[in-house]
KOLVEXTI-383124 format. One line per 10 residues: number of its first residue (from 0); their letters; for each residue x, y, z of N, C-alpha, C. Coordinates in steps of 0.1 Angstrom, whole numbers, always signed. Layout:
NUM	A	X/Y/Z/X/Y/Z/X/Y/Z ~ ...
% end
This chain:
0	XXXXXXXXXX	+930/+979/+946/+922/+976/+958/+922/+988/+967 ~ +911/+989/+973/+906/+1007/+978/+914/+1001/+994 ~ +917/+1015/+1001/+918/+1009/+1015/+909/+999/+1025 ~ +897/+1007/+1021/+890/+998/+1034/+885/+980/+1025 ~ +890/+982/+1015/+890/+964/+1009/+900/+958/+1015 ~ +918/+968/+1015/+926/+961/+1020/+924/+957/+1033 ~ +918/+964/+1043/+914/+963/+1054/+909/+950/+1061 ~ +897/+952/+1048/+887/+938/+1053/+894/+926/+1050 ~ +903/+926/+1038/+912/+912/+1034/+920/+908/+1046 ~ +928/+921/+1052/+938/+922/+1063/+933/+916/+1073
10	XXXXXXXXXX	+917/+921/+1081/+916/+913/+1091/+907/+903/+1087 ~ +904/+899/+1076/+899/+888/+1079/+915/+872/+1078 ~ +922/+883/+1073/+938/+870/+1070/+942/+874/+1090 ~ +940/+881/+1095/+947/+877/+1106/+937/+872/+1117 ~ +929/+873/+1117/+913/+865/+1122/+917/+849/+1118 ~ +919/+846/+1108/+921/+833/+1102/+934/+827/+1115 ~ +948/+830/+1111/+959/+834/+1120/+954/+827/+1135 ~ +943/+838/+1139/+943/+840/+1150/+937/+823/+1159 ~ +926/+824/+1149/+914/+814/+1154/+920/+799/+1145 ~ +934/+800/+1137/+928/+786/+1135/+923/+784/+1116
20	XXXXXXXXXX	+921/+792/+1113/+913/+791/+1096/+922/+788/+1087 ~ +910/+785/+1076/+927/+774/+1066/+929/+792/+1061 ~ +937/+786/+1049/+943/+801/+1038/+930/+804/+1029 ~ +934/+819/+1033/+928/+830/+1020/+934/+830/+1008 ~ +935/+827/+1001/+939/+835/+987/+943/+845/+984 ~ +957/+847/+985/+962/+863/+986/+958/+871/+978 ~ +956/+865/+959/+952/+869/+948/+942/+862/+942 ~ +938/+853/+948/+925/+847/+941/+927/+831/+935 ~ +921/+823/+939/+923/+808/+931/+924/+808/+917 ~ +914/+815/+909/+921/+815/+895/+934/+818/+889
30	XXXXXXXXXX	+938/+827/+899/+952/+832/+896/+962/+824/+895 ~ +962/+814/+904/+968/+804/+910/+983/+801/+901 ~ +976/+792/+889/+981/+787/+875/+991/+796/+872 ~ +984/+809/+869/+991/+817/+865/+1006/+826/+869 ~ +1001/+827/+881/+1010/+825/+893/+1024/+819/+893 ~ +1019/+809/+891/+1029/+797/+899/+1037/+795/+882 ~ +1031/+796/+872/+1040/+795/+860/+1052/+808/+855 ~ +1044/+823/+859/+1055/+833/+857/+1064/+835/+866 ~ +1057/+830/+883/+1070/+829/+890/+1083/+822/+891 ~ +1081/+809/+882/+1093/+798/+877/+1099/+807/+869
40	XXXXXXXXXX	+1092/+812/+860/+1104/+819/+854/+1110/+836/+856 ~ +1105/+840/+867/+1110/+850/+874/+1121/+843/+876 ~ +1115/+834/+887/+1130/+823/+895/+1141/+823/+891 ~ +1138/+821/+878/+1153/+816/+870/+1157/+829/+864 ~ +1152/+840/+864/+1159/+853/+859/+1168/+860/+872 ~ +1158/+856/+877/+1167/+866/+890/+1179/+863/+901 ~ +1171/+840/+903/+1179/+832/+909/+1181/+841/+924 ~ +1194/+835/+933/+1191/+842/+945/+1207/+848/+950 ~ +1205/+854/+942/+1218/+863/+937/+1233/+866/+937 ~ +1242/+866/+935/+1254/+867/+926/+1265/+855/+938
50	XXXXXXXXXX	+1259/+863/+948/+1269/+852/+961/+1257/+846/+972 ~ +1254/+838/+974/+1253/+829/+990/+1259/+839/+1000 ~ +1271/+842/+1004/+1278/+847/+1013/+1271/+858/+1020 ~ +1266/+859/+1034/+1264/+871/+1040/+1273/+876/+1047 ~ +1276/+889/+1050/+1291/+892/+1060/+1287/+889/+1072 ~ +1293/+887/+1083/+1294/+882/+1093/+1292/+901/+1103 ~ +1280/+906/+1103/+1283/+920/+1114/+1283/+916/+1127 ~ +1282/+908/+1136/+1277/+905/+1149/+1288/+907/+1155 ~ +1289/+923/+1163/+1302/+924/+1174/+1291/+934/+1178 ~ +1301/+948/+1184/+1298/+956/+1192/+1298/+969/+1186
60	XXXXXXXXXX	+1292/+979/+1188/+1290/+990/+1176/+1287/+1001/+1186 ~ +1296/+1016/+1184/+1297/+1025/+1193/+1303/+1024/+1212 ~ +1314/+1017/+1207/+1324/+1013/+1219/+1328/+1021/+1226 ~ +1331/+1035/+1220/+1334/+1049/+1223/+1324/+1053/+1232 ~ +1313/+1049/+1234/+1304/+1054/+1244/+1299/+1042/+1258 ~ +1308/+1033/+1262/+1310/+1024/+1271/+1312/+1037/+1285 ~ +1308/+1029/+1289/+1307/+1036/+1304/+1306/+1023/+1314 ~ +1316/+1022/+1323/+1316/+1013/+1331/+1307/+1010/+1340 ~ +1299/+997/+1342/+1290/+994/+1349/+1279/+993/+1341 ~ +1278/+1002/+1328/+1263/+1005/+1323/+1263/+991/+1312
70	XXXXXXXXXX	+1261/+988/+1307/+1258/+970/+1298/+1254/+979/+1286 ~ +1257/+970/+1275/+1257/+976/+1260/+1240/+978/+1261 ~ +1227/+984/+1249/+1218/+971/+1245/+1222/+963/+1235 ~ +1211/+954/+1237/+1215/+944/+1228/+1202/+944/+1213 ~ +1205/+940/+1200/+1195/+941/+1193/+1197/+930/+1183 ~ +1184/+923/+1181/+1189/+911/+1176/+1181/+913/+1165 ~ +1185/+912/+1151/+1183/+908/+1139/+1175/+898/+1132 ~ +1158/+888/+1134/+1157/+879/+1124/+1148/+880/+1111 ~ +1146/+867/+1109/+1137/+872/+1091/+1147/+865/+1082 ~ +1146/+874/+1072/+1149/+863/+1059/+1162/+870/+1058
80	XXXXXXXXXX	+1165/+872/+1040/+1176/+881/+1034/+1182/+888/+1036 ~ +1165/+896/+1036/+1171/+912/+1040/+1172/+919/+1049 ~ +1167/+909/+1063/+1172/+913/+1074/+1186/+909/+1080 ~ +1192/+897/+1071/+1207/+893/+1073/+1218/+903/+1066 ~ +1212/+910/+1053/+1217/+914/+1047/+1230/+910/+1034 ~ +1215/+901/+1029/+1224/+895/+1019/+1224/+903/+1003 ~ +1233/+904/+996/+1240/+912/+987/+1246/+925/+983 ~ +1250/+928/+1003/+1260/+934/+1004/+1275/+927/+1009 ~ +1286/+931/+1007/+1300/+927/+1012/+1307/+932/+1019 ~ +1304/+941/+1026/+1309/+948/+1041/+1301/+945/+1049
90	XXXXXXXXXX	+1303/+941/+1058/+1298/+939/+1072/+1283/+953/+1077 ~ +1293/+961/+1075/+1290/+979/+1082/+1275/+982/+1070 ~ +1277/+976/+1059/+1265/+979/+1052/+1255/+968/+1050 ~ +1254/+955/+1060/+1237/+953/+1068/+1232/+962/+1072 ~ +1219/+957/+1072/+1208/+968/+1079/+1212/+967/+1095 ~ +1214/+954/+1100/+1219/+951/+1114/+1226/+962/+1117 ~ +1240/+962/+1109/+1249/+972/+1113/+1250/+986/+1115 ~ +1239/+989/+1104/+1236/+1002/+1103/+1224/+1004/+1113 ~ +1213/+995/+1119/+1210/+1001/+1129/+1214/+1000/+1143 ~ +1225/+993/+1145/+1230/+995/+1160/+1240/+1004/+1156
100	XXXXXXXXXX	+1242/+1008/+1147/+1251/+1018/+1147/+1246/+1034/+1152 ~ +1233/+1031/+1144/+1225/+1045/+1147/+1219/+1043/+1162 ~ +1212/+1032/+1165/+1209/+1033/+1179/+1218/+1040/+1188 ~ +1234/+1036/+1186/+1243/+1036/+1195/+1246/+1051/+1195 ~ +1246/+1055/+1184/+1246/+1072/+1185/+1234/+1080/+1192 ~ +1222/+1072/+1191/+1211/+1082/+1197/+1209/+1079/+1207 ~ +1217/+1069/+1211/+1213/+1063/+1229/+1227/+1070/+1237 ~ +1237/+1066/+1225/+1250/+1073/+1232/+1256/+1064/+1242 ~ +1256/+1051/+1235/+1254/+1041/+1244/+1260/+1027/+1234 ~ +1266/+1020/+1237/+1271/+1006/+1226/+1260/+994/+1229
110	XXXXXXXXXX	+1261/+993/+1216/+1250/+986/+1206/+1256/+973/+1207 ~ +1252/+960/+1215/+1254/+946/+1208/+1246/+942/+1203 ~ +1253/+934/+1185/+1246/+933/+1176/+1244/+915/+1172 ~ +1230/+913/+1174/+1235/+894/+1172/+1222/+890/+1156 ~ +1224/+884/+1149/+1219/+880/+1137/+1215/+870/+1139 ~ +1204/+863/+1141/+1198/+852/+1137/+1187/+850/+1125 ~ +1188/+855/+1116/+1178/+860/+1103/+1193/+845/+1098 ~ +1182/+844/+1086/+1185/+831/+1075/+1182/+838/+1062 ~ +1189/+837/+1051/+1185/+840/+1037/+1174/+826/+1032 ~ +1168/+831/+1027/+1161/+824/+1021/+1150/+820/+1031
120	XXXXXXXXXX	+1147/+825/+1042/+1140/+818/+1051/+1127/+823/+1051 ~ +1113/+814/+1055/+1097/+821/+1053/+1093/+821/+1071 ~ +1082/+829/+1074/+1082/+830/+1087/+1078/+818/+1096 ~ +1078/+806/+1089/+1075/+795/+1098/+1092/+788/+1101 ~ +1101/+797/+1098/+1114/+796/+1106/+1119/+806/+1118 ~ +1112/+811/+1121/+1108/+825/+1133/+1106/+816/+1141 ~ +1101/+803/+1145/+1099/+795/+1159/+1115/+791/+1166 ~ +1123/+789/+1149/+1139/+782/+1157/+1145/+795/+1158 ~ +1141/+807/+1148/+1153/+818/+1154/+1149/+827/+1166 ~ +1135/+828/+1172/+1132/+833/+1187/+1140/+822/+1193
130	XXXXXXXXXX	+1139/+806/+1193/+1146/+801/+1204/+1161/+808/+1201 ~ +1171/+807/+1192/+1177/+811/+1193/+1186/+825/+1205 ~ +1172/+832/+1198/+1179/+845/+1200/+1176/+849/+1217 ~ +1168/+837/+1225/+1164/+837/+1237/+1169/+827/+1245 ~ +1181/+821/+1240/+1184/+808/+1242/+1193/+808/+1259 ~ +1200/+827/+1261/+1208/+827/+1269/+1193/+838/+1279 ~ +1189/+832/+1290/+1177/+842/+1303/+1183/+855/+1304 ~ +1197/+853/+1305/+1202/+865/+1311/+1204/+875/+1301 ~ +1205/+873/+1287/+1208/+880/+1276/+1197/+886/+1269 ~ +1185/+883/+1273/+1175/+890/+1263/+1179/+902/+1256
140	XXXXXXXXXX	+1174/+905/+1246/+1175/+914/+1239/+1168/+924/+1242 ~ +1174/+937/+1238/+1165/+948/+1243/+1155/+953/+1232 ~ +1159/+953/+1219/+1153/+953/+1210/+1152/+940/+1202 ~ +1146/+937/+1190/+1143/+928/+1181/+1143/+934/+1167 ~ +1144/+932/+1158/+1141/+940/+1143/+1140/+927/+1138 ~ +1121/+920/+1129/+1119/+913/+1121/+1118/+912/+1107 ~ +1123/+912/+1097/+1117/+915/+1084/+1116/+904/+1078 ~ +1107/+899/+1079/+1103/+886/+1068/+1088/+892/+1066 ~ +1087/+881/+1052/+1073/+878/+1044/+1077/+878/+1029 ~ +1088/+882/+1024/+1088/+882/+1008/+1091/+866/+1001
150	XXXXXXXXXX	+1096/+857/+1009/+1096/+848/+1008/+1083/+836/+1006 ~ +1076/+841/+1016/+1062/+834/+1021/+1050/+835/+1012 ~ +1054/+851/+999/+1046/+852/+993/+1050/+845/+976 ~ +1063/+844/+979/+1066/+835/+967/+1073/+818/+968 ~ +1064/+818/+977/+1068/+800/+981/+1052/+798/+982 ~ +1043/+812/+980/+1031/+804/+986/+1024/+797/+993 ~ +1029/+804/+1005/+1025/+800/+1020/+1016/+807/+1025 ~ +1002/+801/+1025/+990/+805/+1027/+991/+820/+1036 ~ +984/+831/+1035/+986/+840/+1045/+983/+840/+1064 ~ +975/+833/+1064/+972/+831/+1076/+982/+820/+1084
160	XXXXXXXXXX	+985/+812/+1076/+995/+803/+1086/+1013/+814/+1085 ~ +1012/+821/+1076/+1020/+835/+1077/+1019/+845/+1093 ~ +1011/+847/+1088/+1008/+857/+1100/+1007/+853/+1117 ~ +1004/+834/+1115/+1000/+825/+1129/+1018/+828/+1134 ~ +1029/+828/+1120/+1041/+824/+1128/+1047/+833/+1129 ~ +1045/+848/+1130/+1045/+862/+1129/+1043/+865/+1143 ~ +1029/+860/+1145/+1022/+867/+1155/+1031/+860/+1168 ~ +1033/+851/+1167/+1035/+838/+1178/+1051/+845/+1182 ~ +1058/+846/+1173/+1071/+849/+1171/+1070/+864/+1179 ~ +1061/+872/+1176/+1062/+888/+1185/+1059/+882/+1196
170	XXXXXXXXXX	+1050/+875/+1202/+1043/+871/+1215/+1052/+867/+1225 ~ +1056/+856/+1218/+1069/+853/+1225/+1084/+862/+1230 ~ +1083/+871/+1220/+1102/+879/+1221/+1094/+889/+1234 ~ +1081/+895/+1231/+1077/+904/+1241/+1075/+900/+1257 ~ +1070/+884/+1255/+1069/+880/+1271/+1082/+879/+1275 ~ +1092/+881/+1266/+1103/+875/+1274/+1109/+888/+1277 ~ +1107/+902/+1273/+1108/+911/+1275/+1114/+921/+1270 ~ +1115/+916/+1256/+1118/+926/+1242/+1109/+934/+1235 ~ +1117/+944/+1230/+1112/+955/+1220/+1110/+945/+1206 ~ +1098/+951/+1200/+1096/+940/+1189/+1095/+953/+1175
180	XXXXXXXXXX	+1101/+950/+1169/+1099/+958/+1152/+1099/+952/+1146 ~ +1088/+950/+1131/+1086/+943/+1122/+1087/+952/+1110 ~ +1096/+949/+1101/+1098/+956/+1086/+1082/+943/+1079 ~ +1075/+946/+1073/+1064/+940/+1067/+1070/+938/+1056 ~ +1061/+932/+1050/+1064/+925/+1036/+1067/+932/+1023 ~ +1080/+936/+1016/+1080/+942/+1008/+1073/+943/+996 ~ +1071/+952/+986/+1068/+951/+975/+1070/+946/+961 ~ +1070/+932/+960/+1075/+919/+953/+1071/+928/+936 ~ +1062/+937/+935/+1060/+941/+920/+1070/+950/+916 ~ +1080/+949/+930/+1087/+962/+921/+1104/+954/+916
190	XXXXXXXXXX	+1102/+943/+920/+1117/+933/+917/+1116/+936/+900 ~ +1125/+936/+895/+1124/+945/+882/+1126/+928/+870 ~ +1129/+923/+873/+1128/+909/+863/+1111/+908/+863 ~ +1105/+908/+870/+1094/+902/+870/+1085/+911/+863 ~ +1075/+901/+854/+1066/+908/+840/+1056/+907/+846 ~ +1045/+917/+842/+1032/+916/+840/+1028/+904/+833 ~ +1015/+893/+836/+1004/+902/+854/+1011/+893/+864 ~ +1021/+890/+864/+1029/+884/+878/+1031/+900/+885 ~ +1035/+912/+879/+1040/+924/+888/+1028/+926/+893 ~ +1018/+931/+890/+1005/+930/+896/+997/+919/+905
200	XXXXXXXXXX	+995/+910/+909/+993/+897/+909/+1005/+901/+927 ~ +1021/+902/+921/+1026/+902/+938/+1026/+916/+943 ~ +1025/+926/+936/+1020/+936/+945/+1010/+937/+956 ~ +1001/+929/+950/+989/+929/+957/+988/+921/+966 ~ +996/+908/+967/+995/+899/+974/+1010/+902/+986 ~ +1018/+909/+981/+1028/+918/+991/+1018/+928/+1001 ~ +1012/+935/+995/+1004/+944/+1005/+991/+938/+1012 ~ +985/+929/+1005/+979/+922/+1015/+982/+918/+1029 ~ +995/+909/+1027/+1003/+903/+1036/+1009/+910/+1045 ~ +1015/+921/+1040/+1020/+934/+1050/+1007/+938/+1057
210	XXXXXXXXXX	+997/+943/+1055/+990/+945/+1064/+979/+933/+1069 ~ +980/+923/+1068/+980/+913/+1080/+989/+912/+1091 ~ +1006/+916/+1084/+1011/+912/+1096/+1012/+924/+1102 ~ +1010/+935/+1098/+1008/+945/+1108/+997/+949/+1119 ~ +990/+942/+1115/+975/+935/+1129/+981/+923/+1134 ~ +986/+919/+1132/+990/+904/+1139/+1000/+910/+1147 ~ +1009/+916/+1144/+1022/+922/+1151/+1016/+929/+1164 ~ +1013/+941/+1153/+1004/+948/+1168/+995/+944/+1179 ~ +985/+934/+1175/+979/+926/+1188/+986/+925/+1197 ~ +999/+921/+1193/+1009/+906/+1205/+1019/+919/+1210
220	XXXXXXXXXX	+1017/+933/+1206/+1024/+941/+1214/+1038/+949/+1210 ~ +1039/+941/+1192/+1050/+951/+1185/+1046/+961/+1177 ~ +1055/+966/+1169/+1054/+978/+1167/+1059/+973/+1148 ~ +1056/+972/+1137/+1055/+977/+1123/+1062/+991/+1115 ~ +1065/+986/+1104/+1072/+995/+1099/+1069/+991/+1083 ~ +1062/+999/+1076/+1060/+991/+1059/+1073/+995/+1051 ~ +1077/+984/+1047/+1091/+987/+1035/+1084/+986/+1023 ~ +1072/+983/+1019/+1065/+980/+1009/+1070/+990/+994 ~ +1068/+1001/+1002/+1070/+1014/+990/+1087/+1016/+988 ~ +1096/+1012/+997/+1110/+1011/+996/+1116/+1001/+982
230	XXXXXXXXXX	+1103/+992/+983/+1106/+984/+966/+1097/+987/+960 ~ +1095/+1001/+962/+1083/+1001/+951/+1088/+1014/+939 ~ +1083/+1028/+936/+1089/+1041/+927/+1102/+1035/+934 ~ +1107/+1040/+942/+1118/+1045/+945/+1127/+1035/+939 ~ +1129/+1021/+944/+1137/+1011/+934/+1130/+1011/+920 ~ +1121/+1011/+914/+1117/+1014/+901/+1124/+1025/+892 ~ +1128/+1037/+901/+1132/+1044/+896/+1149/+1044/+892 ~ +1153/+1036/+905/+1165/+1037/+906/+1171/+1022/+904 ~ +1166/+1013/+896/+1167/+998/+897/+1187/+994/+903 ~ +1192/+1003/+895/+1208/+1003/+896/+1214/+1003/+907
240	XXXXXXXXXX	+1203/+1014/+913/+1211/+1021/+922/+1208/+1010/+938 ~ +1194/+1012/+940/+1186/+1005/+948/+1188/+990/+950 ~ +1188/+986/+938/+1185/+969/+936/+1200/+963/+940 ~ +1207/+953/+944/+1216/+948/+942/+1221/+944/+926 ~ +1230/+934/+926/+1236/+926/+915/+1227/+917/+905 ~ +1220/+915/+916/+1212/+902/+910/+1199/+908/+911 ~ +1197/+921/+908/+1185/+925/+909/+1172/+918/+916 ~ +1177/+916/+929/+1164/+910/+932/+1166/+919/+951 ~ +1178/+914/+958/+1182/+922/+970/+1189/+933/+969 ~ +1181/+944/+980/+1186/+952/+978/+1198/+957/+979
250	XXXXXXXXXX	+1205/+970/+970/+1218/+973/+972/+1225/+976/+983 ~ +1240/+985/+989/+1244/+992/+992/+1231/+1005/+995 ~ +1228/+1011/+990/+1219/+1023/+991/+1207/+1018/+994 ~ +1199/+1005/+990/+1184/+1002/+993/+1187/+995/+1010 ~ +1194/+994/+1008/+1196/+987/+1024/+1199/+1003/+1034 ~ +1207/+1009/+1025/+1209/+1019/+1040/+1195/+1026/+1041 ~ +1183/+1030/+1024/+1169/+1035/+1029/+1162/+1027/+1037 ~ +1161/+1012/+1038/+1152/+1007/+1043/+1154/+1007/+1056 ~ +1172/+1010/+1064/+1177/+1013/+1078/+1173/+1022/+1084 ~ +1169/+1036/+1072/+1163/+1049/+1077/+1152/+1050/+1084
260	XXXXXXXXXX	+1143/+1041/+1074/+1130/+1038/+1075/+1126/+1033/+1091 ~ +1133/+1023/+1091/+1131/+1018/+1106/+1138/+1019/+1117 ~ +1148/+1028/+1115/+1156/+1033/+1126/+1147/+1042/+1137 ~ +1137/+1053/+1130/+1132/+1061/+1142/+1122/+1052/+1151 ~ +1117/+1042/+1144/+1107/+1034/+1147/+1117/+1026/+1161 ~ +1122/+1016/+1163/+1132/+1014/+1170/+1138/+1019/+1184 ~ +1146/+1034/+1179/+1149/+1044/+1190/+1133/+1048/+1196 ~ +1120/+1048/+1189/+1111/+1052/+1200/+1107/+1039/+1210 ~ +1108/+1029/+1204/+1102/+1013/+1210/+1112/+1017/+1221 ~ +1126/+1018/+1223/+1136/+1020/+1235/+1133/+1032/+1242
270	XXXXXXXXXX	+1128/+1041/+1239/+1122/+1057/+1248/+1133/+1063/+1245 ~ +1137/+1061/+1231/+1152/+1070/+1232/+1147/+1082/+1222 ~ +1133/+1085/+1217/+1131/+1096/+1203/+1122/+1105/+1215 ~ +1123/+1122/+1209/+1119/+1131/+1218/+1103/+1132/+1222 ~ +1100/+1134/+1230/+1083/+1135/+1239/+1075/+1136/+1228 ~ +1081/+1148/+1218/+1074/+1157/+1213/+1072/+1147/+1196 ~ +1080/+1137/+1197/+1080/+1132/+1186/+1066/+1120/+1183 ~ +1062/+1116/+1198/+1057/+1108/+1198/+1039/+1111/+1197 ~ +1035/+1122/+1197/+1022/+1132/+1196/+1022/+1131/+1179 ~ +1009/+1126/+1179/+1005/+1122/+1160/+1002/+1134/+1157
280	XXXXXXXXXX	+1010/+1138/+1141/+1010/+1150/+1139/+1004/+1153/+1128 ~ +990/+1162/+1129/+979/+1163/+1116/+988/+1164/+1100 ~ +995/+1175/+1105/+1003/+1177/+1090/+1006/+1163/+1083 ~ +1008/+1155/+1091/+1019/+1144/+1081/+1009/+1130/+1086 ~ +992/+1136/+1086/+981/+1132/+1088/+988/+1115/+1089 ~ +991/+1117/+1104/+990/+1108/+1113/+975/+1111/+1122 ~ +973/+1096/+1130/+960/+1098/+1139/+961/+1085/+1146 ~ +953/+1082/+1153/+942/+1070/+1159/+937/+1067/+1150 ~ +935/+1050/+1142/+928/+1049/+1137/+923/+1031/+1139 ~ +913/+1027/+1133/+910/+1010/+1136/+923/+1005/+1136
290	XXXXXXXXXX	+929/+992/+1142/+941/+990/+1133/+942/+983/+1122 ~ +933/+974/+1114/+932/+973/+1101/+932/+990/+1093 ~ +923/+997/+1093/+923/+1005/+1087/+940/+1011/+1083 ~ +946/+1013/+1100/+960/+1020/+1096/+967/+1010/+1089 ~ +965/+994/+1092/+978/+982/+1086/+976/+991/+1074 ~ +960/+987/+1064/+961/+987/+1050/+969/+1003/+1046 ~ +967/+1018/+1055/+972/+1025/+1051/+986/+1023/+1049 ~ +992/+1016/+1060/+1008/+1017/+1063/+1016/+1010/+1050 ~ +1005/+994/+1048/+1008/+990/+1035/+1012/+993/+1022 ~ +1003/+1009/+1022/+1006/+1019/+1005/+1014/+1026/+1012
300	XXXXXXXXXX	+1021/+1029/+1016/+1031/+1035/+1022/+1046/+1032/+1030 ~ +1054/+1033/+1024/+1066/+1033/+1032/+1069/+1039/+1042 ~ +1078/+1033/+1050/+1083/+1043/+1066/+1070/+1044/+1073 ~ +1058/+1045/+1069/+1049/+1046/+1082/+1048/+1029/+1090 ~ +1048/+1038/+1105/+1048/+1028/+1116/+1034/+1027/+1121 ~ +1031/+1015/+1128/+1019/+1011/+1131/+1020/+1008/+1150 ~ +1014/+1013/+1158/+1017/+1007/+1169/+1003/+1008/+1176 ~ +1002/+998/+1186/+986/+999/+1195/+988/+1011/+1206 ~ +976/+1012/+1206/+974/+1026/+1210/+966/+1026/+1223 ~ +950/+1018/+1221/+941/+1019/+1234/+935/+1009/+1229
310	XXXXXXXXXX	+929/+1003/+1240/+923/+989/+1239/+912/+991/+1233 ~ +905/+980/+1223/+897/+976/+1217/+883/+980/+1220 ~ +879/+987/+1211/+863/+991/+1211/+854/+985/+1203 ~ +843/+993/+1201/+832/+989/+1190/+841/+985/+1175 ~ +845/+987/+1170/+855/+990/+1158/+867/+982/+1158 ~ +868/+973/+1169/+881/+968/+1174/+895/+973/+1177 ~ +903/+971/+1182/+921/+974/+1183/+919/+987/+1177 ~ +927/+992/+1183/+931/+1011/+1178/+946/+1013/+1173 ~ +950/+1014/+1167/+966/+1014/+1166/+968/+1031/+1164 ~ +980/+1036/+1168/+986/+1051/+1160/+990/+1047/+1144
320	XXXXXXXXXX	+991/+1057/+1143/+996/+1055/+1126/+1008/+1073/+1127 ~ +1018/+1066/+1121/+1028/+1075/+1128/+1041/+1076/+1114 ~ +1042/+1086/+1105/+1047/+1089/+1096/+1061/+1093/+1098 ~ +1072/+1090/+1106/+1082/+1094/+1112/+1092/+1098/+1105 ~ +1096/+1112/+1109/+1113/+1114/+1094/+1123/+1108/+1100 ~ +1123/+1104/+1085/+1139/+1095/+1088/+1146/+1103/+1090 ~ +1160/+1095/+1100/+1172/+1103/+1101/+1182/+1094/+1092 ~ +1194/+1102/+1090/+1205/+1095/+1082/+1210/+1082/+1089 ~ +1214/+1074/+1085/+1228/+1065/+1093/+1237/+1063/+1080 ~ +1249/+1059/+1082/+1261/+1056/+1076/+1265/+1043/+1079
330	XXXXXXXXXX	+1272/+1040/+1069/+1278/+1021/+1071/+1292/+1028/+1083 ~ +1289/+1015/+1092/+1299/+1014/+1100/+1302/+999/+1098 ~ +1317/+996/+1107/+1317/+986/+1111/+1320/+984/+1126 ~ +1320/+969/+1131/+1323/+972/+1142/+1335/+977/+1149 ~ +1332/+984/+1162/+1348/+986/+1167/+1359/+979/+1170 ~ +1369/+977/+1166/+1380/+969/+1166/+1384/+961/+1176 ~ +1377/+970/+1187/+1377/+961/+1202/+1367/+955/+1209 ~ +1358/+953/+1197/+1347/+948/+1193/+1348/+932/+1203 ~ +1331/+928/+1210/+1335/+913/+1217/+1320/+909/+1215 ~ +1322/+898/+1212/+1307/+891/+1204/+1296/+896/+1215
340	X	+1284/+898/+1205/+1273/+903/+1214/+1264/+891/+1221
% end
């Protein structure tokens, strides 16, 4: 599928979303059958992997940079797996952990870290974990970090009523006065159990979906991040290394890329990345562009961030499209004098 196809699928799936429409067919009605038979037996190859157990990261991260009177920020974690960080067993190697670990370094400033992501969870559970995570007025969160949709595309949950509880779920965390980041929908063709034409068949319906919700996101005022290509060569190449146990979540090492990925994205939502970083830079052919046009680019691409730019013209919504280098982070854990966030 060319870009400007992914485009038109994109907004016509968040138009749907928007106004009310039943479901698009991520891959097509015929497919359907076919579908729904290779993914049973995906299911049973991959199962949902080796332990249940997620570590418990929610404390305080970069304590050493407390300064009296000043208040940690706070960044709250929801989505499915992989934003809980399930099939790793250190705490310090969630993605949670590893990005308030990194925030806390570039802010220079301690990071409270709170989890309300569910394993297993599709985004029409984003209604209980916003209340959650807004449960206390005085505690808002300064940031947010969402990653769901891989779920939603293999439960088969229409894309538009996907994207209605995406969008609703940013709307909300922003009026209440949070920074919003959304990791999009990974790339389900690269789970390595899974045969052709099921690999084909969820690639396409992964990138679909990612760039719906990166128009949906962006409308309501957050900011996108595609992990699409983070399951795509790169775990392909590296299934071992990348993939967890159960070959299905990612490892030790796929979790600390996909923290890279969305770390710079993050520190700019808080005004903490330099002036100079934020000016779209031709080389690394960033620009202004429609924002469907950028979703579907962001979609073939990993690490690129999607954010609104200027209000809606002839062409609709404008988004940046913004290629950002990753910086390193390291598993930490929390500080030992760590106090729930």
């Amino acid at each position: 599928m060319t870009g400007l196809s992914r485009a038109r699928v994109a907004r016509r799936i968040a138009a749907g979303a928007a106004y009310g429409g039943g479901g698009i067919g991520l891959a097509g009605a015929a497919a359907v059958g076919l579908l729904v038979a290779e993914a049973q037996l995906a299911r049973r190859r991959v199962g949902n992997g080796t332990t249940p157990h997620v570590p418990n990261a929610d404390g305080l991260y970069g304590a050493a940079y407390t300064v009296p009177g000043e208040p940690a920020l706070r960044l709250t974690m929801l989505g499915d797996s992989t934003a809980a960080g399930q099939g790793v067993h250190r705490a310090g190697q969630t993605p949670g952990a590893l990005l308030a670990s990194g925030v806390a370094a570039v802010a220079e400033r301690p990071v409270g870290l709170s989890t309300v992501a569910v394993p297993g969870a599709c985004s029409d559970d984003l209604d209980r974990q916003v209340t959650r995570a807004l449960a206390d007025p005085s505690r808002v969160p300064d940031i947010c970090v969402i990653m769901v949709g891989a779920n939603d595309v293999t439960h088969r949950m229409p894309p538009t009523r996907s994207v209605r509880h995406l969008s609703s779920a940013v709307r909300r965390l922003r009026t209440a006065g949070a920074e919003v980041v959304v990791g999009t929908c990974p790339d389900l063709g690269s789970v390595e159990p899974v045969r052709q034409p099921l690999r084909w068949l969820a690639r396409r319906a992964s990138r679909q979906l990612a760039a719906a919700q990166t128009i949906g996101a962006v409308e309501q005022g957050g900011r996108t991040v595609s992990l699409g290509d983070l399951l795509g060569p790169e775990f392909a190449a590296n299934p071992r290394e990348l993939f967890g146990p159960d070959s299905y979540h990612p490892s030790v090492e796929g979790y600390a890329t996909a923290a890279m990925a969305v770390l710079p994205t993050v520190c700019a939502a808080l005004g903490l990345w330099p002036a100079e970083e934020e000016r779209p830079d031709a080389a690394r052919r960033e620009g202004f562009l429609p924002v469907a046009r950028a979703a579907a680019e962001a979609a073939s691409e990993a690490g690129t961030e999607v954010t609104a730019a200027m209000p809606a013209g002839a062409r609709g919504p404008w988004a940046l499209l913004k290629r950002r280098r990753r910086r390193r982070v390291t598993e930490t854990e929390p500080e030992p004098s760590a106090q729930p966030s």
